[in-house]
Backbone as a chain_set.jsonl record, in Angstrom:
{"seq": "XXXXXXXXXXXXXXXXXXXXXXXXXXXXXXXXXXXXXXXXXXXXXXXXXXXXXXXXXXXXXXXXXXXXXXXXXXXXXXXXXXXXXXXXXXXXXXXXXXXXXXXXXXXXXXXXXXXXXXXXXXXXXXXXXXXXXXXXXXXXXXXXXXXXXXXXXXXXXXXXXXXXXXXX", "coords": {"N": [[58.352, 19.838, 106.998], [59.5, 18.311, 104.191], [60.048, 15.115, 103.51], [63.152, 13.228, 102.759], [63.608, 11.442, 100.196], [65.444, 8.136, 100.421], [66.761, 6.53, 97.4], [67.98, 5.055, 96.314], [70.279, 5.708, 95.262], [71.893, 6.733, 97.059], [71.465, 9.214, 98.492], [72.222, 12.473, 99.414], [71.178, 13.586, 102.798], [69.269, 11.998, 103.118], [66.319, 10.216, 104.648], [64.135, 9.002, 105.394], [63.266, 5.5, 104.075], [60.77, 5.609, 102.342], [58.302, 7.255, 100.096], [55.994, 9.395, 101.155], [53.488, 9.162, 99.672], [53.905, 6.746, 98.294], [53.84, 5.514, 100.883], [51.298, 6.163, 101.386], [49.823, 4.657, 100.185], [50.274, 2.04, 100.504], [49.562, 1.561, 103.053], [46.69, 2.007, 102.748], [45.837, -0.354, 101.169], [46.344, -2.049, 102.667], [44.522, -1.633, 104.605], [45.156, 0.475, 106.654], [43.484, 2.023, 108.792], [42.11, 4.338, 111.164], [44.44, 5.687, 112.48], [46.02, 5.828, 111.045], [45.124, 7.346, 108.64], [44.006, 8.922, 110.2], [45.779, 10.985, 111.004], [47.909, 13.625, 110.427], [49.687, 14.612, 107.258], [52.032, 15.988, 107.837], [52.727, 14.368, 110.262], [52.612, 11.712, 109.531], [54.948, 11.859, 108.259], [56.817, 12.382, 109.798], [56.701, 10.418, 111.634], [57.542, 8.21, 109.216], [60.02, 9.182, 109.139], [61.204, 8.21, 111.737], [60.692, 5.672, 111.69], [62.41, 4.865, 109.617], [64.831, 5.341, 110.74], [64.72, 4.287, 113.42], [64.419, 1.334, 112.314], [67.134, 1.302, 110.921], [68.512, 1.516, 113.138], [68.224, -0.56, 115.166], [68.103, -3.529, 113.281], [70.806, -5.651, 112.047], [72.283, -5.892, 109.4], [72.91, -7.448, 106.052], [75.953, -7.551, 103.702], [77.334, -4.459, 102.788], [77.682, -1.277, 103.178], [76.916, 0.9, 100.767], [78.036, 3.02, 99.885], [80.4, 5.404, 101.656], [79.952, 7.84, 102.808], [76.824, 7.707, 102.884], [74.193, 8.398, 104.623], [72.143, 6.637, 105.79], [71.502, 3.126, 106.185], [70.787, 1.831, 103.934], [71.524, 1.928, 100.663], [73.169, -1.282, 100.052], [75.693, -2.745, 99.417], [76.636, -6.431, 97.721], [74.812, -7.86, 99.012], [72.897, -10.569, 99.045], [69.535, -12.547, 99.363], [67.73, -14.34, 101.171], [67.021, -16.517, 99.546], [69.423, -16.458, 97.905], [69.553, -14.851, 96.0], [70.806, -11.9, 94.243], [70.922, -8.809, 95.541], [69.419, -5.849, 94.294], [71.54, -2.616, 94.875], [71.401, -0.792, 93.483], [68.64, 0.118, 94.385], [66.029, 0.777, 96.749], [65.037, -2.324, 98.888], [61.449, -3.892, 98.566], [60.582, -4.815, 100.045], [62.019, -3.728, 102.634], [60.773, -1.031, 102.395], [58.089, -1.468, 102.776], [58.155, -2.557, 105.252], [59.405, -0.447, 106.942], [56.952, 1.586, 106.749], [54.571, 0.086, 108.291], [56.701, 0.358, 110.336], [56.222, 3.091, 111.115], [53.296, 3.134, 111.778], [52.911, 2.023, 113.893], [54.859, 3.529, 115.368], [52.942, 5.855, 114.876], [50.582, 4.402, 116.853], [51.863, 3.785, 119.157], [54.042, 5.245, 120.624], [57.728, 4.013, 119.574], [60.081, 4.864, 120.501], [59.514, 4.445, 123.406], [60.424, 4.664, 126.861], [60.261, 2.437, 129.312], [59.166, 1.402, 132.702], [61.132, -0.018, 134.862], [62.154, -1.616, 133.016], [60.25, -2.939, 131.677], [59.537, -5.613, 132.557], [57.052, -6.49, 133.973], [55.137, -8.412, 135.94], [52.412, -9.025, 137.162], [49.617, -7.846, 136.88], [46.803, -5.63, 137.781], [43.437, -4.498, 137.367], [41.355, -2.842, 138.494], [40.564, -4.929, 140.327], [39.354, -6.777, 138.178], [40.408, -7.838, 135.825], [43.822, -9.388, 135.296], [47.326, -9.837, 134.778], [49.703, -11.927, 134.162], [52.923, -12.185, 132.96], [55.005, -15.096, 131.684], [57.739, -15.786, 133.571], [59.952, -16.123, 132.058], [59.518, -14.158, 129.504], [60.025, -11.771, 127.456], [60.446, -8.145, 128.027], [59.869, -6.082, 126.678], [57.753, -5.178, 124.171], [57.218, -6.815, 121.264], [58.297, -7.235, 118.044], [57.706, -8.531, 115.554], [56.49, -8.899, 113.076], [57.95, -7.073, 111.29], [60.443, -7.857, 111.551], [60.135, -10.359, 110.307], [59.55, -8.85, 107.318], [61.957, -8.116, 107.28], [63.77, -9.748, 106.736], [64.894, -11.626, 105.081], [67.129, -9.907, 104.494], [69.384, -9.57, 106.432], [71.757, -9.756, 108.863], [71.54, -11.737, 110.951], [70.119, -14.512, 111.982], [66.318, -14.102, 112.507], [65.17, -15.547, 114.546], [67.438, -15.347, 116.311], [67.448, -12.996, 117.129], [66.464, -10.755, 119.464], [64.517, -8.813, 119.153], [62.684, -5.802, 119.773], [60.796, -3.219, 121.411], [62.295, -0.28, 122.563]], "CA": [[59.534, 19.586, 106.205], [59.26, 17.329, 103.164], [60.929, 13.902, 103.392], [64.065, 13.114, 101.664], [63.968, 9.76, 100.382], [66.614, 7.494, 99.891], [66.361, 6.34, 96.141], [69.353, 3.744, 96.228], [71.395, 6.349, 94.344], [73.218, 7.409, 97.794], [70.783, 10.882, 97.885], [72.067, 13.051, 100.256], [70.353, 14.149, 103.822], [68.005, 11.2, 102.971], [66.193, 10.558, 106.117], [63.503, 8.042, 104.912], [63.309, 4.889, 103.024], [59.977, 5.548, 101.326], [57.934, 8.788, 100.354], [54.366, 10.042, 101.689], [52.363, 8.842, 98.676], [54.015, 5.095, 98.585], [53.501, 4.732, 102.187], [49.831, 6.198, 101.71], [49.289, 3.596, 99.116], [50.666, 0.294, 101.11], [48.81, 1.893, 104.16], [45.152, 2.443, 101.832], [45.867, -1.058, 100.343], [46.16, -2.695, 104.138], [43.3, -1.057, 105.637], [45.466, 0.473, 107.997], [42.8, 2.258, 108.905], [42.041, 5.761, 111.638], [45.168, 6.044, 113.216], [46.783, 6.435, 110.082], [43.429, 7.874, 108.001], [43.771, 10.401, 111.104], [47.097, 11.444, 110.905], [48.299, 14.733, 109.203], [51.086, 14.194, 106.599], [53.561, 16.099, 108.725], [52.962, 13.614, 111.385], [53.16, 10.682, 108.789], [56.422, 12.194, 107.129], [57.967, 12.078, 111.178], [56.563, 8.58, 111.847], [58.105, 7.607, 108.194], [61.536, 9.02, 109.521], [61.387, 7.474, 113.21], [60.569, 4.263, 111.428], [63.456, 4.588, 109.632], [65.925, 5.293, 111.933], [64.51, 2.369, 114.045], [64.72, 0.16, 111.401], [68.628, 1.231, 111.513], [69.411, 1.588, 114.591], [67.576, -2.216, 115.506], [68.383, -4.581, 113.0], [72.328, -5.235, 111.27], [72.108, -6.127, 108.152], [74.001, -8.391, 105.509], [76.762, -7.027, 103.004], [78.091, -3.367, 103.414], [77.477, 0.124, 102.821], [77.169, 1.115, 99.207], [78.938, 4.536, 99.763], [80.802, 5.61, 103.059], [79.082, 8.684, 102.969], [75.557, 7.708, 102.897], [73.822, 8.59, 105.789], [71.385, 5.839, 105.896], [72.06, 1.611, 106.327], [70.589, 1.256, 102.409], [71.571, 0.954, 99.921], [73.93, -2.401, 100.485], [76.38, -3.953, 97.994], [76.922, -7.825, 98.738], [73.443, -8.576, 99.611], [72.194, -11.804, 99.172], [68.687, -12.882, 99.981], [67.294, -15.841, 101.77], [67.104, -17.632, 97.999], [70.367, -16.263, 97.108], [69.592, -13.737, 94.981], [71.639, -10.521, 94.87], [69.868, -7.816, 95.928], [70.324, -4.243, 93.444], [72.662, -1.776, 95.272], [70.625, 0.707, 93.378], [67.535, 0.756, 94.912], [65.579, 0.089, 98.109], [64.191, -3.48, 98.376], [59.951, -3.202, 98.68], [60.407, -5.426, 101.936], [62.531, -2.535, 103.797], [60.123, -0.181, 102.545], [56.957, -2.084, 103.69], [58.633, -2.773, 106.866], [59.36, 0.992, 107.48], [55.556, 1.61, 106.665], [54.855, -0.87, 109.4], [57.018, 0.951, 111.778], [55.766, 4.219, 111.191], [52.085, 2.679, 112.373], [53.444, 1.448, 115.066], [55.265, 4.606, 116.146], [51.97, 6.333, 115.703], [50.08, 3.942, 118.233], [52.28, 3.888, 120.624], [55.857, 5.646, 120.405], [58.927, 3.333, 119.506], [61.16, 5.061, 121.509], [59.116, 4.736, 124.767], [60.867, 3.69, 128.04], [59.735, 1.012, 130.112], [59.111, 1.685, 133.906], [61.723, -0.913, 135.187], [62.427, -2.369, 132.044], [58.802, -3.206, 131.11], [59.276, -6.634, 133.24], [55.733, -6.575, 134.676], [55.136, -10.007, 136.433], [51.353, -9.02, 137.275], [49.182, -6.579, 136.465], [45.196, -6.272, 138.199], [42.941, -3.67, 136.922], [39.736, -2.834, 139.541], [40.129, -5.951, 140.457], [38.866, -8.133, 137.757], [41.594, -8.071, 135.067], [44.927, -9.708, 136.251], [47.864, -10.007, 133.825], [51.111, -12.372, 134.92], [53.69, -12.597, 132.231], [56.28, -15.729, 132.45], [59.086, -15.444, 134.178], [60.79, -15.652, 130.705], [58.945, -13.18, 128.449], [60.79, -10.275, 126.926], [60.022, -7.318, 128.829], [58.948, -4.967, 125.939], [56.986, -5.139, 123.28], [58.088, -7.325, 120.502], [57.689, -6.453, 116.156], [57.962, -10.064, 114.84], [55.962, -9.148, 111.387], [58.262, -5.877, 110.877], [61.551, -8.814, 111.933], [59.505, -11.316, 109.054], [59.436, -8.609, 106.442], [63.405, -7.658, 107.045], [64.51, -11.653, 107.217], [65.987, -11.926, 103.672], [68.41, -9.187, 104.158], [69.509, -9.286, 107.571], [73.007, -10.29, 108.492], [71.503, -13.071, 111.758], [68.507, -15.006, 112.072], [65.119, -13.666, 113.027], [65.235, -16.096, 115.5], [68.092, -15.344, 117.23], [67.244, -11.369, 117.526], [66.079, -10.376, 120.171], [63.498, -7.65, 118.681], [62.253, -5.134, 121.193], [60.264, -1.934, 121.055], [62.691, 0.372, 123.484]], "C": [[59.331, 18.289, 105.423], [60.57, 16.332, 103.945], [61.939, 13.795, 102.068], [64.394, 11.443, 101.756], [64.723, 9.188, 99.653], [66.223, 6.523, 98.395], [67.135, 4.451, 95.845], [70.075, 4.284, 95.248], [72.149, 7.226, 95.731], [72.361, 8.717, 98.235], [71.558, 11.36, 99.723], [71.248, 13.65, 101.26], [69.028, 12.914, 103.715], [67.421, 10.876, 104.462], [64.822, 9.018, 106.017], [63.393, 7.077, 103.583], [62.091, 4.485, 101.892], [59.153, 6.906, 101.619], [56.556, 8.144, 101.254], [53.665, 9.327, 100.881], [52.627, 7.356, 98.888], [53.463, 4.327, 99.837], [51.669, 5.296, 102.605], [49.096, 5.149, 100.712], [49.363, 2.145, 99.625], [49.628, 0.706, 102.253], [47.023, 1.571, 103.836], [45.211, 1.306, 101.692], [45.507, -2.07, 101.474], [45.472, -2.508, 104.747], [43.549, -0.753, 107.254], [43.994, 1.47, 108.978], [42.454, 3.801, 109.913], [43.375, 6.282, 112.201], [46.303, 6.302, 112.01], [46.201, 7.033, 108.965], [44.068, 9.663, 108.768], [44.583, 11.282, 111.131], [47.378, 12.642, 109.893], [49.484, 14.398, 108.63], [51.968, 15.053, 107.418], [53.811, 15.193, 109.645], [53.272, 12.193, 110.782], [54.446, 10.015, 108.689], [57.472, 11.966, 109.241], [57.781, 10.947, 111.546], [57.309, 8.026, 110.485], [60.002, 7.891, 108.89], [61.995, 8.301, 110.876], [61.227, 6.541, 112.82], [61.442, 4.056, 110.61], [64.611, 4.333, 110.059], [65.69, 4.398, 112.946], [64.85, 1.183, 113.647], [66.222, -0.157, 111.561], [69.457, 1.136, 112.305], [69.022, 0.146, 115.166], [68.197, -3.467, 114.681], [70.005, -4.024, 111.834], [71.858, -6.098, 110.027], [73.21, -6.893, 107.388], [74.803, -7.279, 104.521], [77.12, -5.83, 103.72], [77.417, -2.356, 102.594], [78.099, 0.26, 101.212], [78.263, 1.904, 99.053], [79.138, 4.812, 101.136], [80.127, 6.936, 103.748], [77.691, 8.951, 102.987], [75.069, 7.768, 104.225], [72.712, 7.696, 106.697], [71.865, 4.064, 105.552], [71.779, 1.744, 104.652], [71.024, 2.733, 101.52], [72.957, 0.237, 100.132], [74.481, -2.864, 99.05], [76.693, -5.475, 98.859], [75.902, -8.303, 99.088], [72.949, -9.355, 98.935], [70.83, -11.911, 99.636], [68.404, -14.095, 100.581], [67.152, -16.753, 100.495], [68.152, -17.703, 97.615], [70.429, -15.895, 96.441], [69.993, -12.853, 95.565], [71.081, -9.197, 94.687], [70.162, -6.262, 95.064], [70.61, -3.227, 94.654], [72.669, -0.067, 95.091], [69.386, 0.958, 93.847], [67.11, 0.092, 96.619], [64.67, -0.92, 98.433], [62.918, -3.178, 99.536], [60.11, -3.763, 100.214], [60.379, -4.153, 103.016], [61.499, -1.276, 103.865], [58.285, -0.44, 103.026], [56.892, -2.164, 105.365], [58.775, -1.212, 107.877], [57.444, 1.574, 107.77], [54.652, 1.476, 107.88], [55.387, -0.264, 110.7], [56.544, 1.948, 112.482], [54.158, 4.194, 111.952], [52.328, 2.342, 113.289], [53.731, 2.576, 115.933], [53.906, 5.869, 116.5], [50.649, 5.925, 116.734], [51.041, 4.166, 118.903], [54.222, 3.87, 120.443], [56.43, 4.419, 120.498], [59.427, 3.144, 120.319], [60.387, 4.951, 123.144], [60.161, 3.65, 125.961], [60.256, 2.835, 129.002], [59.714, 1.09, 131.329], [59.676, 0.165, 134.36], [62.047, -2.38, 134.297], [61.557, -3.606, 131.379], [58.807, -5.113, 131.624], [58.063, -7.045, 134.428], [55.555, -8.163, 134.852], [53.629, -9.962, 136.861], [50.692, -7.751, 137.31], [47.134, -6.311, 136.858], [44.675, -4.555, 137.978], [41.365, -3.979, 137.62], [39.541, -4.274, 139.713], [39.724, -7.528, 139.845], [39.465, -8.683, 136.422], [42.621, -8.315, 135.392], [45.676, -10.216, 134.994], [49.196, -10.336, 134.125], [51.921, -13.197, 133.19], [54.755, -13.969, 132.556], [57.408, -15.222, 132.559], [59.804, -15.082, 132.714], [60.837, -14.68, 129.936], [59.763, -11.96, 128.527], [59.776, -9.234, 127.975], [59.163, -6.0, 128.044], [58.625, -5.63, 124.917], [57.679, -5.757, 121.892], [56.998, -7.067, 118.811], [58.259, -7.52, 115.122], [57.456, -9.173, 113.314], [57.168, -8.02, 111.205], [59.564, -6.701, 110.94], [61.314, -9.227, 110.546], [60.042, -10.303, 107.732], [61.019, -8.034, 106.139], [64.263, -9.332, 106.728], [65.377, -11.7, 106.123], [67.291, -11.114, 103.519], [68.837, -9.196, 106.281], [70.512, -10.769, 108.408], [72.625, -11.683, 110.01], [70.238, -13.239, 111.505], [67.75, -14.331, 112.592], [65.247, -14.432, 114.303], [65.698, -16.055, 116.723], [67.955, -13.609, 117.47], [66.369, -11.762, 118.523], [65.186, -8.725, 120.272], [62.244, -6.661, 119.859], [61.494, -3.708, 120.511], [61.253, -1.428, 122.955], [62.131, 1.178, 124.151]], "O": [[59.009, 17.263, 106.02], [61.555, 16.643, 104.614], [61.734, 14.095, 100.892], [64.922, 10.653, 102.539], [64.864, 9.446, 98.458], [65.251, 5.776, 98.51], [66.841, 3.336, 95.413], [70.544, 3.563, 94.367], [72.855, 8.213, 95.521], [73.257, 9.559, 98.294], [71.432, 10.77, 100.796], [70.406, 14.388, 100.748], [67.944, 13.094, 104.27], [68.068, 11.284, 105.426], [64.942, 8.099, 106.826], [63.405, 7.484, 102.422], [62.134, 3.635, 101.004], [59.134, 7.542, 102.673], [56.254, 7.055, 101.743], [52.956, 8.58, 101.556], [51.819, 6.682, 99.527], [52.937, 3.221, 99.961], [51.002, 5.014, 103.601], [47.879, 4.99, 100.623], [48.635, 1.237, 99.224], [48.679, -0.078, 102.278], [46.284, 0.989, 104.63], [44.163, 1.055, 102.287], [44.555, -2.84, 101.341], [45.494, -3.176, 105.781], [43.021, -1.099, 108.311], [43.914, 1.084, 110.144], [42.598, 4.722, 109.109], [43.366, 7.496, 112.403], [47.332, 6.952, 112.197], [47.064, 7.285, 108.124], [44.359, 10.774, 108.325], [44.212, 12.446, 111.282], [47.087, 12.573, 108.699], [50.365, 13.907, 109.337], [52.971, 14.386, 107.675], [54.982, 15.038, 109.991], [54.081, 11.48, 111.375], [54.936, 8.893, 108.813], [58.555, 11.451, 109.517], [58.785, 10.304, 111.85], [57.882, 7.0, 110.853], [60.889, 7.049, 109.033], [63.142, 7.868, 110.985], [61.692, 5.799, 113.685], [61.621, 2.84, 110.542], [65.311, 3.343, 109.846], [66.636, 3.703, 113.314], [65.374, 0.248, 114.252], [66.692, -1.193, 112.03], [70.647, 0.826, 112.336], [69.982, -0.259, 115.822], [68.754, -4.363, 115.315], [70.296, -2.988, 111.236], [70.968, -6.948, 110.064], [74.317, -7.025, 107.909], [74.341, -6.138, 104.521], [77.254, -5.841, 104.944], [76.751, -2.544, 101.576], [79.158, -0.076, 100.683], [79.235, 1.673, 98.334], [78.218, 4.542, 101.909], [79.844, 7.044, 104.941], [77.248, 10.096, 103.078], [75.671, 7.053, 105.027], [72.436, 7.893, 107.881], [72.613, 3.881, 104.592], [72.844, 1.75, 104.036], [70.895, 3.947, 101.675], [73.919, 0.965, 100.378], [73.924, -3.202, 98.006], [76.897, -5.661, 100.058], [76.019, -9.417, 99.598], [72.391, -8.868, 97.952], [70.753, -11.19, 100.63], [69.195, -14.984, 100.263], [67.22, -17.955, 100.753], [68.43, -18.705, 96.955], [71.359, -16.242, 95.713], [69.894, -12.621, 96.77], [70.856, -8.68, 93.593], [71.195, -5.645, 95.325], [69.67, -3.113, 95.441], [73.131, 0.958, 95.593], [68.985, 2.115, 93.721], [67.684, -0.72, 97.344], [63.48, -0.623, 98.333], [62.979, -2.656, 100.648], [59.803, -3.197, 101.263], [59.52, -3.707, 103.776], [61.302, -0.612, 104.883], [57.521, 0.396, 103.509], [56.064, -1.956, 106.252], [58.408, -0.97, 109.027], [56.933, 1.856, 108.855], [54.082, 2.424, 108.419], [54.834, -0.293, 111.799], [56.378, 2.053, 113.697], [53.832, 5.159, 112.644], [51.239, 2.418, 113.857], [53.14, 2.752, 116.998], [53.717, 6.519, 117.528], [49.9, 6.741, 117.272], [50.877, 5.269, 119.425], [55.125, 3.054, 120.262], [55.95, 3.614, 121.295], [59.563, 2.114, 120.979], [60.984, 5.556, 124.035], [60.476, 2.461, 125.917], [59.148, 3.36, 129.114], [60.834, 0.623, 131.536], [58.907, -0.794, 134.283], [62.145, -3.564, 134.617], [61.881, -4.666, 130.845], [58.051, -5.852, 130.993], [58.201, -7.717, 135.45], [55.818, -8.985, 133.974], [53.299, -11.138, 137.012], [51.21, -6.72, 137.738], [46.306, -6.861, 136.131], [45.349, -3.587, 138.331], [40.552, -4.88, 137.415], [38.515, -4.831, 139.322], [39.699, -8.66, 140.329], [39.12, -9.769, 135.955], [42.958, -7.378, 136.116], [45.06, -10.891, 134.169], [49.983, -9.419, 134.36], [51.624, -14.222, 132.576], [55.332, -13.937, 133.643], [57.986, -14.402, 131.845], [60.128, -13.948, 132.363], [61.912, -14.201, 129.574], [60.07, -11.322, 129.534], [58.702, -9.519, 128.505], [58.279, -5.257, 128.471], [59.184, -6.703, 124.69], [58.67, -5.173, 121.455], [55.812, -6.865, 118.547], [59.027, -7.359, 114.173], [58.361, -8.893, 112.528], [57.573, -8.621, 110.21], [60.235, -6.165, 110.058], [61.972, -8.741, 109.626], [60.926, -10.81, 107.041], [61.333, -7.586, 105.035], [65.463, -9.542, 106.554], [66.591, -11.814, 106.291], [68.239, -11.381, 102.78], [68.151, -8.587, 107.101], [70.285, -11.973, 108.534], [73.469, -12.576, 110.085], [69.421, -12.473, 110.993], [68.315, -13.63, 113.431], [65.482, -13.697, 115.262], [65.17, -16.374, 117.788], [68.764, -13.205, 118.305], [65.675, -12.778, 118.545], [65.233, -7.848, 121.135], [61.249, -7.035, 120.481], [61.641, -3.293, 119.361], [61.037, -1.93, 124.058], [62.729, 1.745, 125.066]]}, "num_chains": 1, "name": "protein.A"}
């Protein structure tokens, strides 16, 4: 099933915020390299929509919904960037769609959505013996997506800082 991508004209059933070809062009350009080389575009086009819907369902965002009926967080009226520039309302800024890109690589190493065997708080970890792996006491428990945080920062209604950015 083809991707329906959100334009920043509102498109109905949209489901991703960038096509197949864009995200084989930022991908080609990054040297993402076999794991997304290897990948069949149907499996792409479902990592492009799970990395959308991550994107949405994870981080809140600044201003408001363009249209009440859009089915997707973008496109935003009211948005501001980290300079203070106001973000167009008609389209989807390259960040969000880099950042999706990003997720989608991510989701095909190693699922998004994965659960965490006791809430991925591993305190030591010994492999035959001669690998041993003790997180601090403090450390987040899953898997954290700082650059994919970085490339949302300008639109995104709290600090990077203060998120608490998780792979579930």
């Amino acid at each position: 099933m083809a991707l329906t991508v959100e334009t920043g004209a509102v498109v109905a059933n949209a489901d991703s915020y960038i096509s197949l070809a864009d995200a084989e062009t930022y991908a080609t350009e990054r040297g993402f390299g076999a794991t997304w080389s290897g990948a069949t575009d149907p499996a792409k086009e479902a990592a492009l929509r799970y990395g959308t819907q991550w994107i949405d369902a994870e981080f809140s965002w600044k201003g408001e919904l363009k249209d009440d009926d859009q089915v997707l967080d973008w496109p935003r009226a009211g948005v501001y960037d980290d300079e203070n520039r106001l973000v167009s309302s008609t389209a989807i800024p390259r960040l969000l769609k880099q950042a999706v890109v990003e997720a989608a690589l991510e989701h095909l190493t190693s699922a998004l959505n994965v659960g965490l065997d006791r809430g991925g708080r591993l305190k030591r970890e010994r492999v035959e013996g001669a690998v041993e792996r003790e997180f601090m006491d403090s450390a987040p428990g899953e898997r954290t997506r700082y650059y994919i945080a970085a490339l949302l920062a300008p639109f995104l209604a709290a600090s990077p800082a203060s998120l608490r950015l998780v792979k579930a």
